[in-house]
DRENMI-326814 format. One record per residue (C-alpha): x, y, z; residue in three letters; chain. Coordinates in steps of 0.02 Angstrom, whole numbers. Layout:
N
{east X	north Y	up Z	code ALA	unit A}
...
//
This chain:
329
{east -178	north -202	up 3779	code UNK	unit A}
{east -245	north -73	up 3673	code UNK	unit A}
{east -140	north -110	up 3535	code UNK	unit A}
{east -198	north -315	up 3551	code UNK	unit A}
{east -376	north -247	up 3535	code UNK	unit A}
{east -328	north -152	up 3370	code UNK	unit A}
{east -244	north -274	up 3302	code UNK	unit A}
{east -395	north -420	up 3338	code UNK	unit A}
{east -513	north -302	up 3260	code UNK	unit A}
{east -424	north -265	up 3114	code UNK	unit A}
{east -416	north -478	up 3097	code UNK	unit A}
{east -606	north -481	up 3139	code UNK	unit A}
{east -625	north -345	up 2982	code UNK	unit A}
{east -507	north -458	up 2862	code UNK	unit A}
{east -609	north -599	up 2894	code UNK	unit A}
{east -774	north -538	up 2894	code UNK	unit A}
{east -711	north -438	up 2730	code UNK	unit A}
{east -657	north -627	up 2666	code UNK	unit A}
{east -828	north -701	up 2739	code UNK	unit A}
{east -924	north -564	up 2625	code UNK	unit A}
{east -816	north -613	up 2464	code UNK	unit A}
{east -874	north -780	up 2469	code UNK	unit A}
{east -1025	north -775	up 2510	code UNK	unit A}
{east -1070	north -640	up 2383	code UNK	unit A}
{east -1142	north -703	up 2213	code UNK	unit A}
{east -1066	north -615	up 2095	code UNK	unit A}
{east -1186	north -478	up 1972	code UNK	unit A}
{east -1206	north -478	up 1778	code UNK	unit A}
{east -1107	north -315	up 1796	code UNK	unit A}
{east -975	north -424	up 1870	code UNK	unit A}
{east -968	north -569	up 1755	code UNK	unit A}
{east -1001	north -508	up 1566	code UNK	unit A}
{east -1132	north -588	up 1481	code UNK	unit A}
{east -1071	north -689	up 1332	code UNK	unit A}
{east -1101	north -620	up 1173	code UNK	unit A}
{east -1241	north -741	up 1063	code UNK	unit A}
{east -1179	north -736	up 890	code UNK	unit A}
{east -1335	north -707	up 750	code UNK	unit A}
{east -1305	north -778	up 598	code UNK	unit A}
{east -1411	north -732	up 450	code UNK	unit A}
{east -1506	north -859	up 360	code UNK	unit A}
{east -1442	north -876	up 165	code UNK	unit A}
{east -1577	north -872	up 41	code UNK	unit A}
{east -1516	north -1005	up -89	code UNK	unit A}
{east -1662	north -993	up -217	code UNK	unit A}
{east -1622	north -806	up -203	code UNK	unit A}
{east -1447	north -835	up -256	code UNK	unit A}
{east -1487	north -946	up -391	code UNK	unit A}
{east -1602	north -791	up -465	code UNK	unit A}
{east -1453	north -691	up -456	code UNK	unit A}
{east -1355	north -850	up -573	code UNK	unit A}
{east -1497	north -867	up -672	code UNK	unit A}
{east -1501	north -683	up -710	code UNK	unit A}
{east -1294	north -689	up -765	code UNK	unit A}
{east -1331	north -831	up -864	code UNK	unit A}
{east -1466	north -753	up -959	code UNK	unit A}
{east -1373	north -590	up -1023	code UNK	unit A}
{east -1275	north -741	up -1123	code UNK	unit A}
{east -1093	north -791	up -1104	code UNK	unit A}
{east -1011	north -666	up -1031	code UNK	unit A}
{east -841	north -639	up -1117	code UNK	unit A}
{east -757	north -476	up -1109	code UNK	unit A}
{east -783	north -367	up -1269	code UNK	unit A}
{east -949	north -430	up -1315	code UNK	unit A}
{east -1122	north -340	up -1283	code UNK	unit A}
{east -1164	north -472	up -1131	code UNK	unit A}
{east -1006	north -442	up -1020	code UNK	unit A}
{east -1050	north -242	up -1038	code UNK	unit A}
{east -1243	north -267	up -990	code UNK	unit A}
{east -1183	north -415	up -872	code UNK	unit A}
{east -1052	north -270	up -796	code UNK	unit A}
{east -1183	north -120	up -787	code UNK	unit A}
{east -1308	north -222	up -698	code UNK	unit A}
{east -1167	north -273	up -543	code UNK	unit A}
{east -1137	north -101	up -528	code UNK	unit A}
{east -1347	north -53	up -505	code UNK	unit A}
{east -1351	north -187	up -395	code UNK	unit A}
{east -1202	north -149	up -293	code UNK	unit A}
{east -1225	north 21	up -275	code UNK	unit A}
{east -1400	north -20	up -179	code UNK	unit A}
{east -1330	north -145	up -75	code UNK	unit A}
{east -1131	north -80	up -30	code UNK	unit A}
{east -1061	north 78	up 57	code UNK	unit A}
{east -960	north 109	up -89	code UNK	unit A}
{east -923	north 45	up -266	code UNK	unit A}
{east -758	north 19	up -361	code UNK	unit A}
{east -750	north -2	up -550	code UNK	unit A}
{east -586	north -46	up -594	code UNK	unit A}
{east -559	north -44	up -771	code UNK	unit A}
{east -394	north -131	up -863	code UNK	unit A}
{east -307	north -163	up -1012	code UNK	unit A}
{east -201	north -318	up -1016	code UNK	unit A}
{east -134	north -448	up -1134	code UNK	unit A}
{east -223	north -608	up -1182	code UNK	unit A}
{east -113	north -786	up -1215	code UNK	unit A}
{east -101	north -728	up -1409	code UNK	unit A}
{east -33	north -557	up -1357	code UNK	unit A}
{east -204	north -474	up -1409	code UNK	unit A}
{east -232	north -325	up -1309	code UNK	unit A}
{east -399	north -337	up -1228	code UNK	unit A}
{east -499	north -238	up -1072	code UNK	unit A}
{east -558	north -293	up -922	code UNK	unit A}
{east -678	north -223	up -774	code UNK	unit A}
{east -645	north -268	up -587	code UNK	unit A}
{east -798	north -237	up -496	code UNK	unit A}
{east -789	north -195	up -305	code UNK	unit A}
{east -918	north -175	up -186	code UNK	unit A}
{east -861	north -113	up -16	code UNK	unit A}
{east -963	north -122	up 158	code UNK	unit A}
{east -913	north -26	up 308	code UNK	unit A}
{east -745	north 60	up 237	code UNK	unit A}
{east -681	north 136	up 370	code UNK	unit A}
{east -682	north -33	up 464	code UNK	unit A}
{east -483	north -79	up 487	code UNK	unit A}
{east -511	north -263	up 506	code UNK	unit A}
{east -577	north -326	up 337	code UNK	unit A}
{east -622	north -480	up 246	code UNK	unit A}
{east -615	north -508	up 66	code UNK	unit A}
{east -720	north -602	up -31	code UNK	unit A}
{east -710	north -656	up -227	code UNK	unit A}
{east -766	north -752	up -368	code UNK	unit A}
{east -750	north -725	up -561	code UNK	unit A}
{east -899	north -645	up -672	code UNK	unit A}
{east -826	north -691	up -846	code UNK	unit A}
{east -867	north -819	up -951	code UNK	unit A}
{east -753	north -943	up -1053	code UNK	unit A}
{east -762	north -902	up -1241	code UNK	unit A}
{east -701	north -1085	up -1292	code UNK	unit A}
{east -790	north -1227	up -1240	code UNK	unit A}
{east -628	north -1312	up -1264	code UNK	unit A}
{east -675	north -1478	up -1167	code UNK	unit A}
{east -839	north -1523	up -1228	code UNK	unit A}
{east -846	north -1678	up -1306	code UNK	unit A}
{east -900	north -1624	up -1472	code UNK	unit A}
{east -751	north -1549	up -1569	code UNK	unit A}
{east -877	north -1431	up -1650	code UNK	unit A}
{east -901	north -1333	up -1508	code UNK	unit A}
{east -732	north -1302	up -1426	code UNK	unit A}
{east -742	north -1120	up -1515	code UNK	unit A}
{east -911	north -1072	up -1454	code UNK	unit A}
{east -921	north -979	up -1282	code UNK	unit A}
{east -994	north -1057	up -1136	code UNK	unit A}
{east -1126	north -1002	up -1017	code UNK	unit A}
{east -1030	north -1015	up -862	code UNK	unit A}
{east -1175	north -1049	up -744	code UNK	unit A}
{east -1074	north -1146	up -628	code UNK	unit A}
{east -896	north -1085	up -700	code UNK	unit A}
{east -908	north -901	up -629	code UNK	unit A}
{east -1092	north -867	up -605	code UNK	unit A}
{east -1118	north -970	up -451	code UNK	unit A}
{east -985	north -879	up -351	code UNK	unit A}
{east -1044	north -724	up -394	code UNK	unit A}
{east -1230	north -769	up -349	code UNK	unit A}
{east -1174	north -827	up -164	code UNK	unit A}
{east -1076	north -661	up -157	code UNK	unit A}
{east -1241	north -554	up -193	code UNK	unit A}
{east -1350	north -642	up -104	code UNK	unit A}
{east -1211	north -593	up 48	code UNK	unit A}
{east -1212	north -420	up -4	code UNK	unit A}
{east -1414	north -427	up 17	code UNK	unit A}
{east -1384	north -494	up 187	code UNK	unit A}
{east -1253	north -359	up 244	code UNK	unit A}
{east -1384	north -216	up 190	code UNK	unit A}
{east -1501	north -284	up 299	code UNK	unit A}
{east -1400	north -353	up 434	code UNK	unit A}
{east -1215	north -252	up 458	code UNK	unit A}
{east -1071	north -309	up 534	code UNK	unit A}
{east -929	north -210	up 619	code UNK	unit A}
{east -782	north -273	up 528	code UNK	unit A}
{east -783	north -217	up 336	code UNK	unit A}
{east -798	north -327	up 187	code UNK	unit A}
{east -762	north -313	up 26	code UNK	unit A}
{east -829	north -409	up -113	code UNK	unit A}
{east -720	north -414	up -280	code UNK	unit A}
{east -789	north -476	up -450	code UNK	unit A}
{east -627	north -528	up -536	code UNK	unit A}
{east -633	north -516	up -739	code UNK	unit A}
{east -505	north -606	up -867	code UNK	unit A}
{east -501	north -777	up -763	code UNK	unit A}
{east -556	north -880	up -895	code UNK	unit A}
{east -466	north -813	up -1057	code UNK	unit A}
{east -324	north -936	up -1047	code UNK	unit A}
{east -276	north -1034	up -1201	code UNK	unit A}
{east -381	north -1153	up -1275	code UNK	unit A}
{east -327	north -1334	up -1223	code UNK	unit A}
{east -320	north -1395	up -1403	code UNK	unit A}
{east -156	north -1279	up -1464	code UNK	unit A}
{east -71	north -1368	up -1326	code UNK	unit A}
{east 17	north -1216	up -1246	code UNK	unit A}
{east 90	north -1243	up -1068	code UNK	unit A}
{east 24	north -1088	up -1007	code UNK	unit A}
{east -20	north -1023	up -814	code UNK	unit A}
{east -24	north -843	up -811	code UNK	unit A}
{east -119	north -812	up -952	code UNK	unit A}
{east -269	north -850	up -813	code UNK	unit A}
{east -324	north -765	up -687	code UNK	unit A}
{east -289	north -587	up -762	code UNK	unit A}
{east -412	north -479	up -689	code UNK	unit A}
{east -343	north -536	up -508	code UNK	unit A}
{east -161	north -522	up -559	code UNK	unit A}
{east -204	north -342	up -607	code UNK	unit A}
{east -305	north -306	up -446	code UNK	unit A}
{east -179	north -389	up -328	code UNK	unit A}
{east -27	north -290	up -391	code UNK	unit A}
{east -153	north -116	up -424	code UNK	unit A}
{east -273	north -126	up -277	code UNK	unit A}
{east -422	north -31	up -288	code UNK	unit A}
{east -367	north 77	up -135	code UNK	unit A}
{east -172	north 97	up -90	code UNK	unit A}
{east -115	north -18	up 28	code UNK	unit A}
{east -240	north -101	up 28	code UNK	unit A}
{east -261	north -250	up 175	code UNK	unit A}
{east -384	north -377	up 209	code UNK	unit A}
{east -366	north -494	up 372	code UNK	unit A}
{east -398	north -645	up 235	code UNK	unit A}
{east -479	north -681	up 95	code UNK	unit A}
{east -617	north -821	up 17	code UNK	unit A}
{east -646	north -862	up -150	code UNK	unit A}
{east -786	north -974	up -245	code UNK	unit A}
{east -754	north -1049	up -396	code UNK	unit A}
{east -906	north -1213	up -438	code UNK	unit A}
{east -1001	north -1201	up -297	code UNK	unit A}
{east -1164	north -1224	up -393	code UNK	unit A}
{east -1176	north -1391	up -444	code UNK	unit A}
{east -1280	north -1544	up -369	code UNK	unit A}
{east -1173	north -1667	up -259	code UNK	unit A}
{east -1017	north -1564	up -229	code UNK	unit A}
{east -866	north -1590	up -174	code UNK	unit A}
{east -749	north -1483	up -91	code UNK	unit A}
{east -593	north -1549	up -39	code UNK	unit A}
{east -437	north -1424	up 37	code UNK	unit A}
{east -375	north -1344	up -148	code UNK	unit A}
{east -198	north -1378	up -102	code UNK	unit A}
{east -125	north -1195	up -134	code UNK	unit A}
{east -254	north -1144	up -18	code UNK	unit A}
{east -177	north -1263	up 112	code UNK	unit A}
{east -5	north -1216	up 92	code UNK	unit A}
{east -38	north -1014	up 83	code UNK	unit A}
{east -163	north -1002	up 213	code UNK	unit A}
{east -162	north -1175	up 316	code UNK	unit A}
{east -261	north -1098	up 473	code UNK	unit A}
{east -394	north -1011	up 385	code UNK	unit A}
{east -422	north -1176	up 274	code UNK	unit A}
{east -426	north -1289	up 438	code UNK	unit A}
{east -552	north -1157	up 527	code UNK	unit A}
{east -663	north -1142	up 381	code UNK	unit A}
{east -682	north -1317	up 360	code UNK	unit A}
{east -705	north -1348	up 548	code UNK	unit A}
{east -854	north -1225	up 510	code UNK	unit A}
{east -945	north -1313	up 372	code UNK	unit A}
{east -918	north -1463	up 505	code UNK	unit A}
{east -981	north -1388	up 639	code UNK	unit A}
{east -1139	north -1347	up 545	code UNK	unit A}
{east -1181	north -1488	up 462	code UNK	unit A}
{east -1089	north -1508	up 300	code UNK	unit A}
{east -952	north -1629	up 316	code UNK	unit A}
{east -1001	north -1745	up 182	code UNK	unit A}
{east -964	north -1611	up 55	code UNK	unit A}
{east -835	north -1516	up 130	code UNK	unit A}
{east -695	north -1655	up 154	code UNK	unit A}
{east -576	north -1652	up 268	code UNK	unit A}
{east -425	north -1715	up 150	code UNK	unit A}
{east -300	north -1590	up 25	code UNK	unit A}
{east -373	north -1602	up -154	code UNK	unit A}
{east -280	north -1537	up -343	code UNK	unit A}
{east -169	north -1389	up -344	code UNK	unit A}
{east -302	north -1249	up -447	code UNK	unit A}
{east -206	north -1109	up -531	code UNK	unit A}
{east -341	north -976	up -465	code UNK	unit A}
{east -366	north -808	up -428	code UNK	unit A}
{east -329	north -839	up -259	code UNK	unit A}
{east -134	north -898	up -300	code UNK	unit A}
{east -105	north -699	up -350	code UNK	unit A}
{east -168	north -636	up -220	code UNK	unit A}
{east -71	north -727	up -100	code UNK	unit A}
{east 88	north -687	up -206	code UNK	unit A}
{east 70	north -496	up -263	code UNK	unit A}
{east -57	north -433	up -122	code UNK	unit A}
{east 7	north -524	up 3	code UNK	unit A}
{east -175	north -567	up 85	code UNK	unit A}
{east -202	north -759	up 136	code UNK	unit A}
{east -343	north -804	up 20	code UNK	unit A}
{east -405	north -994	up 7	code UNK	unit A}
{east -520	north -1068	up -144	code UNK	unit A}
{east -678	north -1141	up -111	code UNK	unit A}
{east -697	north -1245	up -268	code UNK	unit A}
{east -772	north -1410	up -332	code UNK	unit A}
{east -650	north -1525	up -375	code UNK	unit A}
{east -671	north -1715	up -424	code UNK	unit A}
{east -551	north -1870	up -356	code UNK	unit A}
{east -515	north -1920	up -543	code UNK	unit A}
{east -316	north -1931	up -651	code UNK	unit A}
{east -410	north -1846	up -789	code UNK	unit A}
{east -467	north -1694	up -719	code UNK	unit A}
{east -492	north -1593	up -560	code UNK	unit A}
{east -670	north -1529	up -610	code UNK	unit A}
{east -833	north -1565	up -621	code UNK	unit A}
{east -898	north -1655	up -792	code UNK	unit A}
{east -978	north -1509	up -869	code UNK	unit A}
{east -813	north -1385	up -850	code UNK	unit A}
{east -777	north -1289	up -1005	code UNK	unit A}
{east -937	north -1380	up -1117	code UNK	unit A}
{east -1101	north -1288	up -1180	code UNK	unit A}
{east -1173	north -1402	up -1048	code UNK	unit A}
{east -1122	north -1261	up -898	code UNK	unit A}
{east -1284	north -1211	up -904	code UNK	unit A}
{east -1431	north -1160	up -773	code UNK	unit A}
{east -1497	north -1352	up -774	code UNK	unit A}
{east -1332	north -1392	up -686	code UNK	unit A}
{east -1358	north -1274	up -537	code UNK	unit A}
{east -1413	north -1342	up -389	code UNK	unit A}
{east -1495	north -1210	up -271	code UNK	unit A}
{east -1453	north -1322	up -122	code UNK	unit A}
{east -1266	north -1330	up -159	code UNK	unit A}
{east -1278	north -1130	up -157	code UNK	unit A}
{east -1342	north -1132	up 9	code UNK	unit A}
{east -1232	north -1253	up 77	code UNK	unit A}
{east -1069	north -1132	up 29	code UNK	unit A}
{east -1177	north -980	up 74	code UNK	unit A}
{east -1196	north -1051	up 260	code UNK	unit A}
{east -1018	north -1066	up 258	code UNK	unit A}
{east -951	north -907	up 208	code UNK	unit A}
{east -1095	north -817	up 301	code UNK	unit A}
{east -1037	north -902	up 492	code UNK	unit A}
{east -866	north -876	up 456	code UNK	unit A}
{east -884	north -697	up 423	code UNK	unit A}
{east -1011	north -664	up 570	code UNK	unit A}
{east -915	north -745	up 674	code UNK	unit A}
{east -768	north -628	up 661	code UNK	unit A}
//
């Protein structure tokens, strides 16, 4: 009998035990609170002072007394905003075989972070205005205000933002150099990697050894008014995830008429080398038209890439972007 009264109080104990699990609500120590996700607000006219300011140094080819003022001012600026600053300085062969040097500019936040994210535009200028309808001008440099400066505006203005507002994962913002020496389209040269040589030096010479990133974005045209940013179709068949997610972004928040959701031209960018040597999945954020002639927008490589075609708006829009895929991480 005694054993029948153990063994009924032990079931009395299992149910009242069960009885107290459900009708216990269960504590925010219990359940963890989900995390809200802060994303900064992008200052566009802010990063179309920091355009405006490239454009006015003058173009900004490498050797002349622009690109070297252009240059030391990144490097002031950086070194307030980053952790830590990499100049990278080059020497590499132009499409002539004319030795010529080139400066990589890196601006690191939170460096001992493992996970990091890269992020890159170009900061030289073309020195041939090579497609401008007047045959006059295809030797005269260009301004590059949305060819170069306009990526590298949206990337300062973030580097503004991460000063005042960290993140834990670490990001590192590259200024590629060289992209725009490549042969002028009039001597009719079939050329490709005479482009793109400051990130073909940087992606087989990091500026740290061994150097990984979890991905990488670059912007190339993201300043002008009406844009239109199709999938660049390297980026889609390097990195196919990180191209889907960042455009399911820019949808998410509101900018599906000018990020489209359909593949657009193969661009032989910065971002193809650093795939190939580095390694790192990198996608191109880039203006590109619908058009047999050409991929870009009407005022690439002409004297009229100037500040009047910058659009502070369109700065903004890619600013949002980059800034909630970043944050989110």
């Amino acid at each position: 009998m005694r054993y029948n009264i153990i063994v009924i109080s032990m079931i009395l104990l299992v149910f009242a035990s069960c009885d107290d699990k459900k009708t216990n609500k269960p504590t925010s120590q219990q359940v963890p609170a989900k995390k809200e996700i802060k994303i900064p607000d992008f200052n566009a006219d802010s990063a179309y002072h920091y355009v405006k300011k490239q454009v006015d140094f003058g173009p900004r080819v490498p050797g002349s007394e622009a690109h070297s003022q252009c240059a030391d001012w990144f490097v002031d600026f950086f070194n307030e905003k980053a952790d830590t600053v990499f100049v990278q300085n080059f020497r590499t062969r132009l499409y002539n075989g004319r030795g010529i040097d080139g400066k990589n500019i890196i601006a690191s936040f939170n460096p001992e972070a493992k996970k990091r994210i890269l992020l890159g535009a170009h900061w030289d200028s073309r020195p041939f205005a090579d497609h401008d309808p007047d045959e006059k001008n295809w030797n005269t440099p260009i301004d590059g205000a949305n060819d170069g400066a306009s990526g590298v505006g949206v990337l300062m203005e973030i580097a503004r933002i991460l000063k005042e507002q960290p993140i834990n994962i670490g990001v590192d913002i590259i200024l590629f150099d060289l992209e725009d020496y490549g042969a002028p389209q009039y001597l009719n040269l079939m050329t490709n990697n005479d482009w793109a040589l400051g990130s073909q030096y940087w992606s087989k010479n990091p500026h740290i050894y061994n150097y990984r990133a979890y991905f990488g974005l670059l912007l190339d045209m993201v300043g002008a008014s009406d844009p239109r940013f199709p999938k660049e179709y390297y980026s889609q068949q390097f990195a196919p995830s990180l191209s889907n997610d960042v455009w399911r972004i820019a949808r998410e928040i509101g900018y599906s008429d000018y990020f489209i959701n359909e593949i657009g031209h193969p661009i032989n960018d910065d971002h193809i080398y650093v795939n190939v040597n580095a390694n790192i999945p990198m996608i191109d954020i880039i203006h590109l038209v619908d058009s047999e002639e050409t991929s870009f927008y009407p005022y690439w490589h002409t004297l009229k890439d100037n500040i009047e075609q910058i659009d502070p708006k369109t700065l903004g829009m890619v600013g949002d972007v980059v800034l909630n895929v970043i944050y989110r991480q």
